[in-house]
C-alpha positions in Angstrom: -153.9 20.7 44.6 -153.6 17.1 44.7 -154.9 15.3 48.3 -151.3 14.3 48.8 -150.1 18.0 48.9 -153.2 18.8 51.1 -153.2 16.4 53.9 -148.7 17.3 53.7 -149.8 20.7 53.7 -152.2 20.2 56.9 -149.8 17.9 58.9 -147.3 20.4 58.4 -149.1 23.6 60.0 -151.2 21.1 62.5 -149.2 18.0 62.9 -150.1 14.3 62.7 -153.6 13.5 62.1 -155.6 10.5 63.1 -155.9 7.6 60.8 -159.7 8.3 61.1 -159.3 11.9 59.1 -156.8 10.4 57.2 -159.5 7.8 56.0 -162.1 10.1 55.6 -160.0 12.4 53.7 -158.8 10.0 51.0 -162.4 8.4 50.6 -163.7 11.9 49.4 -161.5 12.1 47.7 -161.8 8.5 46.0 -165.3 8.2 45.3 -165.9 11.7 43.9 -163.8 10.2 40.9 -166.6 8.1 40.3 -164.8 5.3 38.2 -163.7 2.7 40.9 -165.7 -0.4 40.2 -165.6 -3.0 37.6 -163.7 -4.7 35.6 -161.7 -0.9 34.7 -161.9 0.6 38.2 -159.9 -0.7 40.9 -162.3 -3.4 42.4 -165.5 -5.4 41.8 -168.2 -6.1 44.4 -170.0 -9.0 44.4 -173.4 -7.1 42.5 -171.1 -6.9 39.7 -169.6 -10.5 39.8 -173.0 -11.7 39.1 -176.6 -10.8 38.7 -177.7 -13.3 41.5 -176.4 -11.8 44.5 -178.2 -8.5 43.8 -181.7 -10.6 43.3 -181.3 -12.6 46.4 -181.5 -9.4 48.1 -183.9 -8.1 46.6 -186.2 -11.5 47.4 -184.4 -10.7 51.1 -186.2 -7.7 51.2 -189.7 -8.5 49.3 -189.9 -11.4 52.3 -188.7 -9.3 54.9 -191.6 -6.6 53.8 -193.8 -9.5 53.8 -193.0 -10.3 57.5 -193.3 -6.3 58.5 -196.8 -6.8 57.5 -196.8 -5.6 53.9 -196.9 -1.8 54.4 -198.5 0.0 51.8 -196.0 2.2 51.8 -192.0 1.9 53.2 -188.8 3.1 51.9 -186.2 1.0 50.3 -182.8 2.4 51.1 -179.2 0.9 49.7 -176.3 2.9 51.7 -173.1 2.8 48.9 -175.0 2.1 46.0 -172.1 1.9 43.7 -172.9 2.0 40.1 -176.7 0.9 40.7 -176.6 -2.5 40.0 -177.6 -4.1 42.9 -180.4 -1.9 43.1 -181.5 -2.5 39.4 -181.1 -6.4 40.1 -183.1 -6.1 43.1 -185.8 -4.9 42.1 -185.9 -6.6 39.2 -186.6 -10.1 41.4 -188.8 -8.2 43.8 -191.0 -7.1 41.1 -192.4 -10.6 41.1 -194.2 -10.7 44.8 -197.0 -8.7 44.4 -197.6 -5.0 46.0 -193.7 -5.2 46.7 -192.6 -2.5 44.1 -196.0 -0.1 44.3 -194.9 0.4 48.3 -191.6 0.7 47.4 -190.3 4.3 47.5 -186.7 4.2 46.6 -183.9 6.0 49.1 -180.3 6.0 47.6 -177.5 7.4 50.3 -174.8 8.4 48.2 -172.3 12.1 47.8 -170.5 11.4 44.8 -172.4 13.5 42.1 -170.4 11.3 39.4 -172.0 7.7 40.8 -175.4 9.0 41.1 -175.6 9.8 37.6 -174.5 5.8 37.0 -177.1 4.8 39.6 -179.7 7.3 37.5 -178.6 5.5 34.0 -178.6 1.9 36.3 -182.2 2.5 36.9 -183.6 4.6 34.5 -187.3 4.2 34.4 -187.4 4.3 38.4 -188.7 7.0 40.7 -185.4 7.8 43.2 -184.8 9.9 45.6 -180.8 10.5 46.6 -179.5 11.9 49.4 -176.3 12.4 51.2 -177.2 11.0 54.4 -179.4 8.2 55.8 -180.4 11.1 58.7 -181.7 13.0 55.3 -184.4 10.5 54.2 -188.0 10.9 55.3 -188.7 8.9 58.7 -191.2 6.0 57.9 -190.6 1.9 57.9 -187.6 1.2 55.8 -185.7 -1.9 54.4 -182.2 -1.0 54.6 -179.4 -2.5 52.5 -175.9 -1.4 53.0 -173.3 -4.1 50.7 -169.6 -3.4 50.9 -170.5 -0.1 52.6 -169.3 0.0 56.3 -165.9 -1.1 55.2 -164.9 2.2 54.4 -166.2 4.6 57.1 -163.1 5.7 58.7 -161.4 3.8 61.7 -159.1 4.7 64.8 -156.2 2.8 65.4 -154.5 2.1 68.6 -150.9 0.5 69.4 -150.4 -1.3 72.7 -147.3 0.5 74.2 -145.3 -0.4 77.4 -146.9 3.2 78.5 -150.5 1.8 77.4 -152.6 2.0 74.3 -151.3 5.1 72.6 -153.5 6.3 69.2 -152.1 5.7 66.1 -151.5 8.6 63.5 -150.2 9.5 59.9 -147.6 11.8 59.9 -144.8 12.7 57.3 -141.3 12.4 57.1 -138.3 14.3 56.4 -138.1 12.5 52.7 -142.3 14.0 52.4 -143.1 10.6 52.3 -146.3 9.6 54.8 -145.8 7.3 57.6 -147.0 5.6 61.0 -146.5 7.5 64.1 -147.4 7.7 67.8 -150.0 10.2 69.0 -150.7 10.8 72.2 -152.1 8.2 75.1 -155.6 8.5 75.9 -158.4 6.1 77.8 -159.3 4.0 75.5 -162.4 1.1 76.5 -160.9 -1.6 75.0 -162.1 -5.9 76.2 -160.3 -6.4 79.5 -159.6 -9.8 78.1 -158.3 -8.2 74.6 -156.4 -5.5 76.2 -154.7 -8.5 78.8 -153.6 -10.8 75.9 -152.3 -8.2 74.0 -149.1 -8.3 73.1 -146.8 -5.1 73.0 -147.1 -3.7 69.3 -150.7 -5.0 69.0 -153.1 -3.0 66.4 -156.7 -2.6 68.4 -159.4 -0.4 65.8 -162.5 1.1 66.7 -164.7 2.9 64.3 -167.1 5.6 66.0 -168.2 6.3 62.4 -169.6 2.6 62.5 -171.0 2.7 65.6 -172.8 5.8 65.4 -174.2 4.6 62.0 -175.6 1.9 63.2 -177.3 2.9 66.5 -178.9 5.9 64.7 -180.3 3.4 62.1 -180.8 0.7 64.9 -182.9 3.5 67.2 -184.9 4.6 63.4 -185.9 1.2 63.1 -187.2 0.4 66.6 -189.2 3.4 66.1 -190.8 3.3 63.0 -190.2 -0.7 62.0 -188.0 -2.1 59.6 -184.6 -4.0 58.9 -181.5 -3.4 58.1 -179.3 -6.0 56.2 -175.1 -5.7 56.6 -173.6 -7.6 54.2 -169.8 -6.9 54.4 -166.3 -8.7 54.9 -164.6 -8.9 58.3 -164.4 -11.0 61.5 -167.3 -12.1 63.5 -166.0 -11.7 66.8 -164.1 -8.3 68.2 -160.1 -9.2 67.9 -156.8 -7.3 67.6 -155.3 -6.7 64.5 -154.2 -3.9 61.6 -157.0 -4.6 58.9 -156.3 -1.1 56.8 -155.5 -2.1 53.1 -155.5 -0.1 50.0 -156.5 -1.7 46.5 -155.5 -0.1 43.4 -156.1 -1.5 40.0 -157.6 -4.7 41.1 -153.8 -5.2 43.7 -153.3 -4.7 47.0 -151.3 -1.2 47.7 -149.4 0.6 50.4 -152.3 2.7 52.4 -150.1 5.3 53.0 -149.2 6.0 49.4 -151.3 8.0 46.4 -154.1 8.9 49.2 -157.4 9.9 46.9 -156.2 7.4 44.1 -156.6 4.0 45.7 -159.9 2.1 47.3 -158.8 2.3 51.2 -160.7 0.1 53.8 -160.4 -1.9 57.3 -162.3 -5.2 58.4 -165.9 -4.7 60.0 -166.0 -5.9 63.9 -169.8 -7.4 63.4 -169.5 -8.2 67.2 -169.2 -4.5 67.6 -172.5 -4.0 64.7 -174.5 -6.3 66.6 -173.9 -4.8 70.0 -174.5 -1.4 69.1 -177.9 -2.5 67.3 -178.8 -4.4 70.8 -178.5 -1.9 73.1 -180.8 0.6 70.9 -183.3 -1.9 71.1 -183.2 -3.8 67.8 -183.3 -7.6 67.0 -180.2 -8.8 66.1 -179.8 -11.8 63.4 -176.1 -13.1 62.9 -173.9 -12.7 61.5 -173.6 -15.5 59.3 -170.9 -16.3 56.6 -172.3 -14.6 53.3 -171.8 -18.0 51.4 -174.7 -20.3 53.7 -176.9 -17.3 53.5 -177.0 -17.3 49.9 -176.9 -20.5 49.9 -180.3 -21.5 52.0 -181.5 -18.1 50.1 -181.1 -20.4 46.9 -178.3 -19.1 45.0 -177.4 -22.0 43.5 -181.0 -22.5 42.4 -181.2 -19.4 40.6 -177.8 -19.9 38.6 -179.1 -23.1 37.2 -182.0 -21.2 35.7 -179.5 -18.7 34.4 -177.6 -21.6 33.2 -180.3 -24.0 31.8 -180.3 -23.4 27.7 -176.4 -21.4 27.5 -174.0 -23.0 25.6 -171.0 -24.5 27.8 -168.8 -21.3 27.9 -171.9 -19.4 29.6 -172.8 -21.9 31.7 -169.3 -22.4 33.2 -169.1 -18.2 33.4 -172.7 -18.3 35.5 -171.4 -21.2 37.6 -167.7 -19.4 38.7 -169.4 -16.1 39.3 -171.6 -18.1 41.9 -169.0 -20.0 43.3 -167.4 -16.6 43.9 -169.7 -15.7 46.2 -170.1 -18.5 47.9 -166.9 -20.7 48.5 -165.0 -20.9 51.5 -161.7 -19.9 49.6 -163.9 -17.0 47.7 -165.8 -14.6 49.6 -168.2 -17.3 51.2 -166.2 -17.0 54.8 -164.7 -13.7 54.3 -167.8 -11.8 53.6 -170.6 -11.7 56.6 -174.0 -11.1 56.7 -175.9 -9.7 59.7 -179.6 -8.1 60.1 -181.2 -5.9 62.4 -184.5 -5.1 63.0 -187.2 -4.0 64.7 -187.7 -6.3 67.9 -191.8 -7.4 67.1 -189.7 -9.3 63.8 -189.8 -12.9 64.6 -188.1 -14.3 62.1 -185.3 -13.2 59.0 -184.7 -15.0 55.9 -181.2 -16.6 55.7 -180.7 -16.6 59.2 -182.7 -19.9 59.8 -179.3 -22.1 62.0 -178.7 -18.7 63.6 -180.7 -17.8 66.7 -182.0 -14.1 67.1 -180.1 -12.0 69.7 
């Protein structure tokens, strides 16, 4: 039965369902297809726009390993790893600091039984351990990496009402065609200075699923020492607003239609990331637009090598890619970067103009 019948089929006997399940339900869905990045899926994250964004992260995390005192032995752990390419460019730059890759035992977080075998092709040659959960990999000091993955753990939406903040919920109609509704009014912590400004109508979204990622990882790393590097688009500072889209085929879709068959995902709060890392006791660095941090990370350095010696076409092709990443009107300002870490951590690469919180 297609996900469409399924989720009717439950709405029907149960009635509406949270826009959390209904999330969760379509991203199962979605992944286990195993075909939506690149050129021929339905988007492409920046690992796949160009070879430099996986190797500045993997430099990010031979420096960070570096500053956590070289440990002979730590895991490496990339929540989301797609089709494996980050990983494969990562350590392909790492290699070059000495001891880096002999301590590295590689951790990759990821369900879909169709990607892993990608990631397993991606890095053939590599010893790699997957797992379906971050809980499931060995405690220990870890370097953890999760690009374009936050995005789509599931989010709660809530609609400011003249009776209050009432939950939003997916529901169908009498055509069988899903649709927005009402659910019922419960206490919701929202800002007092959000919640007052609000206009009647306003979208407010919280993600538990976020949240209780990161303070599990946040309390793993105060414990056993580490890092943890966000890189992901959204706002920096906790807001109102509907942020659910849909992309299918490289467009943007309706969220509410072909659930299973189209990449679905909301806006990270980082405000909310950062907070929930502070109050388990990690360090907090950014978040920073992703186009500086790549930038004082040497991006633009590294493209010029790639660059140097190709004929014009290539060049030009190395040089977009980059600019890509890193302009304002690309994913520079969109796309965020933030780090947590364990508190003895003085300093983090990239984060240089931002102060430690």
């Amino acid at each position: 039965m297609r996900l469409a019948e399924t989720l009717k089929e439950r709405i029907r006997r149960a009635g509406p369902i949270s826009v959390a399940d209904y999330m969760e339900a379509c991203a199962n869905a979605y992944y286990a297809k195993g075909d939506a990045f690149g050129a021929g899926g339905d988007f492409i994250t920046a690992p796949e726009i160009s070879q430099t964004f996986g190797e500045i992260v993997g430099l990010w995390c031979a420096v960070t390993w570096q500053a956590l005192g070289s440990p002979k032995a730590f895991r490496l752990i990339e929540c989301g790893p797609g089709r494996g390419t980050l990983m494969a460019d990562a350590l392909r730059a790492a290699a070059r600091v000495p001891g880096f890759k002999d301590a590295a035992r590689i951790h990759l977080v990821e369900r879909s039984a169709k990607l892993r075998e990608k990631q397993r092709e991606a890095l053939k040659g590599e010893v790699v351990s997957w797992h379906d959960d971050i809980d499931d990999v060995p405690l220990g000091v870890a370097i953890v990496v999760a690009n374009e993955f936050l995005d789509a753990l599931p989010i709660r939406q809530w609609e400011k009402t003249g009776r209050g903040w009432i939950e939003r919920a997916v529901d169908v109609n009498a055509s069988g065609a899903f649709r927005f509704t009402r659910g019922a009014a419960r206490d919701l912590d929202i800002p007092l200075a959000i919640s007052a400004d609000a206009k009647e109508g306003a979208i407010f979204e919280t993600s538990p699923a976020v949240i209780g990622w990161t303070r599990a990882l946040a309390n793993r790393l105060v414990e056993h020492g580490g890092a943890a590097l966000v890189i992901d688009y959204g706002h920096t500072a906790t807001a109102v607003g509907d942020t659910l889209q849909a992309v299918k085929a490289h467009r943007y879709h309706s969220a509410l239609e072909d659930p299973g068959e189209a990449d679905l995902t909301a806006h990270v709060d980082f405000e909310a990331v950062g907070t929930a890392a502070r109050e388990m006791g990690a360090k907090v660095f950014g978040p920073v637009p992703q186009g500086g941090w790549l930038a004082r990370l040497g991006i633009t350095v590294r493209a010029a090598q790639l660059a140097a010696g190709k004929d014009e076409l290539k060049a030009k092709e190395i040089e977009g890619a980059v600019r890509r990443l890193v302009a304002p009107d690309g994913m520079g300002l969109l796309f965020k970067v933030l780090a947590f870490t364990h508190p003895a951590l003085e300093a983090c690469e990239g984060f240089e103009q931002d102060a430690a919180r």
